[in-house]
C-alpha distance (Angstrom), angle and dihedral (degrees) to the residues before:
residue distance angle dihedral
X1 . . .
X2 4.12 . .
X3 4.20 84.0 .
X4 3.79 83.0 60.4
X5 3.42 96.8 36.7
X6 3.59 94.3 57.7
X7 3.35 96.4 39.1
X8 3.89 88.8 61.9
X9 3.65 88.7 52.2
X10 3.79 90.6 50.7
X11 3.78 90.5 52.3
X12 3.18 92.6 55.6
X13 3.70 103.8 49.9
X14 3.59 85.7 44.0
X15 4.00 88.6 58.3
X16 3.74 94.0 42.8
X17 3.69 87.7 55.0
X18 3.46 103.5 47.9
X19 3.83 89.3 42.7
X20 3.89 91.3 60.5
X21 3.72 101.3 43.8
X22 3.64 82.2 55.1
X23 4.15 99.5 45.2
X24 3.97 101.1 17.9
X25 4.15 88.1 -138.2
X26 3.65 120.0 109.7
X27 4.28 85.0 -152.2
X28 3.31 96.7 56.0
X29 3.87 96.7 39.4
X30 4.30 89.8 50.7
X31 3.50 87.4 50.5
X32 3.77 90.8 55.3
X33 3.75 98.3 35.6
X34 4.01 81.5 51.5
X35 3.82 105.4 46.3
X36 4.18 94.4 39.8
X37 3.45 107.3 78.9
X38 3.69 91.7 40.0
X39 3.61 90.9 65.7
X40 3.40 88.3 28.3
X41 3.81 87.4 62.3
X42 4.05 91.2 47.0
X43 4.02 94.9 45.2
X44 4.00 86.2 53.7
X45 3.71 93.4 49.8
X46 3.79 91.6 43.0
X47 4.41 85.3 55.6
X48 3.71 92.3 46.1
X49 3.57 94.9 55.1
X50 4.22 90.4 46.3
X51 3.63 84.3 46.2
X52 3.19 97.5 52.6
X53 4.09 96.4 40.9
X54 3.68 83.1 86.8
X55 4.03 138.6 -104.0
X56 3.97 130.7 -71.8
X57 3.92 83.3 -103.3
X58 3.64 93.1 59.5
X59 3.57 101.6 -114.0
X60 3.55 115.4 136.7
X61 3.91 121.1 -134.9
X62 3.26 101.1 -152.6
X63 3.31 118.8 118.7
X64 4.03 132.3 -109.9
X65 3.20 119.1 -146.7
X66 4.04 121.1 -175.1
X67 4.02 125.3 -158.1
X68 3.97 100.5 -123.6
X69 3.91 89.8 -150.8
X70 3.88 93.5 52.3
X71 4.27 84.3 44.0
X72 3.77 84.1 53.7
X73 3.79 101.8 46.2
């Protein structure tokens, strides 16, 4: 959880950063750094579920996952 944690924070900083070096105004590059990894968060939900839809061959990626002590019983 703090790996996560402090990789949010990192994100961000990263974001406001980049966002001021490219405007030169600390409002605008908050506001960036701020709204980003929300819809960063929703654009990588939206591509897991399309991922996971399937492929063109029909093979599904989801994955399987088996209980070893039913696979033993």
């Amino acid at each position: 959880m703090t790996k996560t944690a402090t990789y949010s924070v990192m994100h961000m900083v990263v974001a406001i950063s980049v966002a001021y070096a490219l405007t030169g105004s600390w409002i605008v590059a908050l506001g960036i750094g701020l709204v980003q990894p929300v819809v960063q968060t929703v654009a990588y939900h939206l591509h897991e579920r399309a991922w996971s839809f399937g492929d063109p061959r029909g093979h599904s990626r989801r994955k399987v996952t088996i209980d070893t002590a039913q696979a033993a019983a």
